[in-house]
C-alpha positions, 0 to 999 in steps of 0.5 A: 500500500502506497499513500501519497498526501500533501497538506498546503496551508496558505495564509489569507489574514493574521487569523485565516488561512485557505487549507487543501489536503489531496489524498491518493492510496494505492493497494491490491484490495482496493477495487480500482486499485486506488483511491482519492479523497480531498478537503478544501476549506478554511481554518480560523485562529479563535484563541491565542496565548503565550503558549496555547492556540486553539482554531476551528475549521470548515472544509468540503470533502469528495472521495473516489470510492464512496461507502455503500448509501453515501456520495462522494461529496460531503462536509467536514467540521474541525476543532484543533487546540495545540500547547508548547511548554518550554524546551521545544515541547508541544501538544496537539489535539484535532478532532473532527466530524464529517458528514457525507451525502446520504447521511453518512458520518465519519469521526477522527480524532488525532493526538500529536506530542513532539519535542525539538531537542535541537533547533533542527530536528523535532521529534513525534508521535501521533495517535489517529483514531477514525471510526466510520460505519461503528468500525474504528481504526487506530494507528500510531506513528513515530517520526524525526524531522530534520530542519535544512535551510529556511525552514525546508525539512525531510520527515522520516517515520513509521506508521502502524496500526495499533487497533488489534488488527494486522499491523499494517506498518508504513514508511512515512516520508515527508517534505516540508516547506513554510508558506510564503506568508 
């Protein structure tokens, strides 16, 4: 199995920002073959402090291969809320509700806890937990991020599922590079 999804995150204001999140997969038990999702919204900053930052966003959604009874198109609603403490370290929490045509619901809900031990490199591990149709699925992810040059960084990792099912385990790759803004 071969996922591929890019997050791009593109400033409008101090406090908005435009969010497009595609999202392609590729296995053998897959009818097609393949698979895509995407998101398109905007996220707004409802909360700052010194070390606490909360925001809330809205996105429209559309899959490749819908659930028996649901279309393709459909709604997503996200709160995320994140911590820093000194030393680099945070915390991140996102939850979000999705709906779909035909009144089909979806439910996620991912945790992030991360430390940057030096000013290049960021440590992290994430839980995802996703329940559609009363089926949940839990995976967690370990992964190093070395910072390059202006903000450009690799992400290496790996990402299993945790939920008593087979494991599933991935290789996570990513690229990383700020927004202009």
């Amino acid at each position: 199995m071969v996922e591929t999804e890019i997050f791009l995150e593109e400033p409008i204001s101090r406090r908005v920002s435009w969010v497009v999140q595609p999202r392609l997969e590729s296995a053998q038990d897959l009818p097609d073959g393949w698979r895509s999702e995407a998101a398109a919204g905007v996220k707004a900053q409802i909360a700052r402090r010194r070390d606490t930052v909360m925001a809330a966003q809205a996105s429209a959604l559309w899959r490749s291969e819908s659930d028996p009874g649901c279309g393709a198109g459909g709604g997503e609603a996200r709160v995320l809320a994140g911590r820093s403490a000194n030393a680099g370290r945070f915390v991140n929490i996102e939850a979000a509700y999705q709906v779909y045509e035909g009144g089909c619901e979806r439910r996620r809900l991912d945790l992030t806890a991360g430390a940057r031990p030096r000013e290049n490199w960021l440590a992290m591990a994430q839980t995802f937990a996703h329940e559609a149709e009363g089926r949940t699925t839990v995976r967690a992810q370990m992964s190093l991020v070395r910072f390059g040059r202006e903000g450009r960084a690799v992400q290496v990792g790996l990402r299993m599922r945790v939920d008593g099912r087979e494991r599933e385990p991935m290789l996570v790759v990513g690229l990383w590079s700020p927004t202009r803004g």
